[in-house]
N, C-alpha and C positions, 0 to 999 in steps of 0.2 A: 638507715637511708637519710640522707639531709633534704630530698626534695617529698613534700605532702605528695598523695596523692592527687592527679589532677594538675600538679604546680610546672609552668610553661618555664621552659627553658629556650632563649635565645642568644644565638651562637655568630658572631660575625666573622668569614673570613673570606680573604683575599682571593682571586682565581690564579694571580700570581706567583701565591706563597707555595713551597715547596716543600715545606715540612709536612701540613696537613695538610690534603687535598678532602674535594667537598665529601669522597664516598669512602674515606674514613671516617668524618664527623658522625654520618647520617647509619653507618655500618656499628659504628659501636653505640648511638646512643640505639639503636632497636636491639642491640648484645643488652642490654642495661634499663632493657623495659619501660623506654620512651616511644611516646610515638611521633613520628615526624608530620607536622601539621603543615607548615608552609615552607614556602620558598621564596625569598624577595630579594627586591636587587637594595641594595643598603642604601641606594641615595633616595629611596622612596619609605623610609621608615623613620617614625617622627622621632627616634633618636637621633637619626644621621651626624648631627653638630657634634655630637657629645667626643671627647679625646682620647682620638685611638691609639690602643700601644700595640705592640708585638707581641705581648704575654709570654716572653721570657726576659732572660738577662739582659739584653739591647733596651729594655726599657729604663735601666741604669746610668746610660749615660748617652742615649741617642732617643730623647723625649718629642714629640711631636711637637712641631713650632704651635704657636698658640692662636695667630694670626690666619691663618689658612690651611691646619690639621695637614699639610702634608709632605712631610720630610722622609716620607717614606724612601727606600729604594725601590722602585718600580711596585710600587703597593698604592696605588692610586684608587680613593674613597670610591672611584664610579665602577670599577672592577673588581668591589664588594659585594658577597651576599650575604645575605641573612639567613638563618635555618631556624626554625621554630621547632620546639620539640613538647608535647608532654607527657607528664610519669604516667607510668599506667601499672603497677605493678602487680602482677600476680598471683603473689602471696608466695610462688616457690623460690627455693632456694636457687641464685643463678649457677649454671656450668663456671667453669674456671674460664677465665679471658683470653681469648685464642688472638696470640701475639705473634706476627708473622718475622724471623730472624731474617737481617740481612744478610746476603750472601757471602760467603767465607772470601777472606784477603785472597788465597789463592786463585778465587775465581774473577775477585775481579783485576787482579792482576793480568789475568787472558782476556780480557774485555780487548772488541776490537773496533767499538765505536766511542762517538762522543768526545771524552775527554780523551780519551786512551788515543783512540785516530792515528794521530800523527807521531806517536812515539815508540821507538823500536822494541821491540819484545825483549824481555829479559835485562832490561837497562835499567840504572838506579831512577833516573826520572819516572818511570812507570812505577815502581817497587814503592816508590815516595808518595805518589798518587794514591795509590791504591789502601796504602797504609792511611792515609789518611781519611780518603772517602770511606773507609772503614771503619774507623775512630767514629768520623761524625753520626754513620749509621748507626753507632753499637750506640750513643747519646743521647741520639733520636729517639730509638727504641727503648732508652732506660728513663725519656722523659726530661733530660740533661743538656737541650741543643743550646746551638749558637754564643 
């Protein structure tokens, strides 16, 4: 384990972001024998200043301005929260990590909302879509995005 017993874990993310949403954060760190202690909105935690990145590859070469932290795309610092976590460990061995697969290219190929909407079924623009929103998903899920 890298975290001592008792040692607090705080997690900041956007309500806008799209890759993690709040009830994966909070869903896997009690998989992994944390406990969630609070909840705050980020512009009220004496970090808040401190330079927030994306915590993937976009951190390479779209760094947050310096002046006023926010070059985000729609990831605006007041539509952050905070998640507090600590270890509480058990002493057992955990289960295997239940990893939820995205849905297969064919399925979403027949998607009949959202992006899909307006494009005729069985057309290369759908096929192109689909292929890709799938890609992203399988990148997601391997911990590989953006």
């Amino acid at each position: 384990s890298f975290v001592k017993p008792g040692g607090v874990v705080k997690l900041a993310s956007n309500s806008g972001a799209t890759g993690v949403r709040y009830s994966f954060i909070v869903g896997s760190a009690i998989e992994n024998e944390f406990i969630h202690t609070e909840t705050m909105p980020f512009m009220e935690w004496h970090l808040h200043r401190y330079g927030r990145s994306y915590g993937d590859r976009r951190d390479t070469y779209k760094r947050p301005d310096a002046k006023n932290n926010q070059s985000y795309n729609a990831q605006n610092a007041a539509a952050d929260m905070v998640y507090c976590f600590s270890f509480a460990p058990s002493g057992s061995t955990l289960p295997k990590q239940q990893i939820r697969l995205p849905p297969p290219l064919k399925v979403l190929a027949q998607c009949r909302d959202g992006a899909f909407k307006n494009i005729p079924p069985g057309s290369a623009q759908r096929a192109l879509l689909a292929k890709k929103l799938h890609e992203r998903f399988l990148k997601e899920v391997c911990g590989t995005h953006v």
